[in-house]
C-alpha positions in Angstrom: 0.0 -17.5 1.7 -2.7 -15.5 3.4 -3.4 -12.0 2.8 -5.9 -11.1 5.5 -5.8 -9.4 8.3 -6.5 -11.6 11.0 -8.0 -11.0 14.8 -6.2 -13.1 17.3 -6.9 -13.8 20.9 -5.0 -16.6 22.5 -3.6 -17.5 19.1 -1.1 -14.4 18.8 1.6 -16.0 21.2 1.8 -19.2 19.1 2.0 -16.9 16.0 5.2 -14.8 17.3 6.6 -18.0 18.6 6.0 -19.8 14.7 7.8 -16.7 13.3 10.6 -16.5 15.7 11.3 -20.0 14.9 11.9 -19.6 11.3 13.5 -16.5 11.7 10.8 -14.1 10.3 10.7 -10.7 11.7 8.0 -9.7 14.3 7.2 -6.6 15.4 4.6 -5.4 18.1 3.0 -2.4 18.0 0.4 -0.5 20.7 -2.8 0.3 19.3 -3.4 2.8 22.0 -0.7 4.5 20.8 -2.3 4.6 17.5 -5.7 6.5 18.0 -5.1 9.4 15.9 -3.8 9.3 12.1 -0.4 10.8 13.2 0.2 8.4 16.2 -0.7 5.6 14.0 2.1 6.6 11.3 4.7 7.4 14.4 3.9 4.1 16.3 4.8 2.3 12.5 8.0 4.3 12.1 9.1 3.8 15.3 8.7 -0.2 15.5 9.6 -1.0 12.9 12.4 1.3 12.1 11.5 3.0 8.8 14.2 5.1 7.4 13.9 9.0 8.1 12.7 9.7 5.2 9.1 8.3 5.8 6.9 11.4 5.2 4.5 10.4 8.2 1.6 10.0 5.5 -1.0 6.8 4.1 1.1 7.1 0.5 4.7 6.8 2.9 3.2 4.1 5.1 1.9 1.6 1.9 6.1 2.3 0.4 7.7 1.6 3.7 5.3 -1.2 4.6 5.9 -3.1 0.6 9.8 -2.1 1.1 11.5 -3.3 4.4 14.8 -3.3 2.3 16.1 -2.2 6.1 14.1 -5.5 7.6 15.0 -8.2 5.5 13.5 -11.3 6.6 12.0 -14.6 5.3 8.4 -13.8 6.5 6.8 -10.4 8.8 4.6 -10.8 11.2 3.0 -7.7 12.6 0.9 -8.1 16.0 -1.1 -4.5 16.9 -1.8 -5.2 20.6 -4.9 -2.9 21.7 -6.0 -2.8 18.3 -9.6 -1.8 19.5 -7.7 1.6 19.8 -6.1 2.2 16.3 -7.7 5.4 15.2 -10.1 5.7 17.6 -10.5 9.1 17.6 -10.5 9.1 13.6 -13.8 9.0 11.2 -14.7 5.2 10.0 -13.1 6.3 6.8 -9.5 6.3 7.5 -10.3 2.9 9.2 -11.4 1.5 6.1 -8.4 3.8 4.3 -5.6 2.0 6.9 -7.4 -1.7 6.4 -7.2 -1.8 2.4 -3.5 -0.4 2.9 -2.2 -3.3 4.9 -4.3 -6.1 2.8 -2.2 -4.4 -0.1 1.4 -5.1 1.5 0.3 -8.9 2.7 -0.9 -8.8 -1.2 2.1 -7.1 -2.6 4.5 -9.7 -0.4 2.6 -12.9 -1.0 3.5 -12.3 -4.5 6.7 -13.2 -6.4 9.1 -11.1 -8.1 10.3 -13.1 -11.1 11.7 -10.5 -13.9 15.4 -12.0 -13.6 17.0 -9.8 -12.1 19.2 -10.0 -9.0 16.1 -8.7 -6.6 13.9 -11.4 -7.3 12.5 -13.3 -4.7 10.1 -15.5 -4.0 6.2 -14.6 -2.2 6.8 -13.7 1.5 4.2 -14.2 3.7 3.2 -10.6 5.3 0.7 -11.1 8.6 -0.8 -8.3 10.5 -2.7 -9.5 13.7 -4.8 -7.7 15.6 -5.0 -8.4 19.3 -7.4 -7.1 21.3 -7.3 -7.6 25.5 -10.8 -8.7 26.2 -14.4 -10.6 24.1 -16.0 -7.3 24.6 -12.7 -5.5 22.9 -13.0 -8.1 20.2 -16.5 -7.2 19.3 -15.9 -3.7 19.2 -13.2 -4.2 17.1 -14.7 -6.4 14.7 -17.8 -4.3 14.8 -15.6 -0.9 13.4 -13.9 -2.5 11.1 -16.6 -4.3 9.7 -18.4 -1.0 9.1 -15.6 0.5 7.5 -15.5 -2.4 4.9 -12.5 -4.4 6.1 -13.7 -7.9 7.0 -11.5 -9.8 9.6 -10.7 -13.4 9.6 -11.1 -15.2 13.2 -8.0 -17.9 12.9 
C-alpha cells in the first residue's frame, strides 16, 4: 500500500477511473479554494462530507480524515486539483504541518485493525494526489513542498 503523497499530471484520470472501478471512494477537491488555513479545512468538510461536528482545526482534520465512518469504502482516493494553491497565502510551516497530517491518515489506513473485535478490518489504501494544471505549476509545487519538508513522489 503506498503512503505518499503523490503529484500527478496526466496520471490522475487513470487514478479516479482505477478507484471507481473497484468501488473506492474519490473525492475532488479545489486547491484554489484552499489558500488560507480556514478555506483548506472548509473545502475538506465540504467534499467530503464530514459530520458537523468537525471543529474546522489541524487536530479535527487528522480525526475526520483517519475516521470516514460516514464514507465507508474499500479504498479513498483524494485528487486536490490546483494544488499549487493549497495554502498559498500561509507560512511554509503549516505546509509542512498539512503534508505530515495526510501521510499520517494514508499511514493510519494502510494499516490493519486486528484486535478481534467486530471493527476490524483489513489496511485500506488512502491516496492523496495532487494535480497541478501546468510543468511550471508542478515545479512550484514541488519546490514549496519540498521546502516545507514533505517530499512528493512523481508516479
Amino acid at each position: 500500500m503506498r503512503v505518499e503523497l503523490v503529484w500527478a499530471g496526466q496520471a490522475v484520470a487513470d487514478q479516479v477511473e482505477a478507484a471507481f472501478e473497484i468501488g473506492g471512494a474519490v473525492r475532488r477537491l479545489d486547491g484554489s479554494r484552499m489558500r488560507t488555513a480556514e478555506e483548506l479545512w472548509a473545502e475538506f468538510a465540504r467534499r467530503l462530507d464530514f459530520p458537523p461536528y468537525f471543529g474546522h482545526n489541524w487536530a479535527a482534520l487528522e480525526d475526520c480524515l483517519t475516521d470516514l465512518d460516514w464514507l465507508r469504502a474499500p479504498s479513498y482516493l483524494i485528487v486536490i486539483d490546483s494544488a499549487d494553491q493549497i495554502l498559498a497565502e500561509e507560512q511554509d510551516p503549516l505546509v509542512g504541518l498539512f503534508g505530515d497530517l495526510l501521510v499520517r491518515a494514508c499511514r493510519h489506513w494502510a494499516l490493519p485493525i486486528e484486535d478481534g473485535e467486530w471493527w476490524d478490518r483489513p489496511g485500506i489504501d488512502f491516496h492523496v494526489l495532487l494535480h497541478a494544471s501546468s510543468a511550471e505549476a508542478a515545479d512550484r509545487l514541488r519546490s514549496r513542498w519540498s521546502s516545507a519538508g514533505v517530499e512528493l513522489a512523481v508516479p
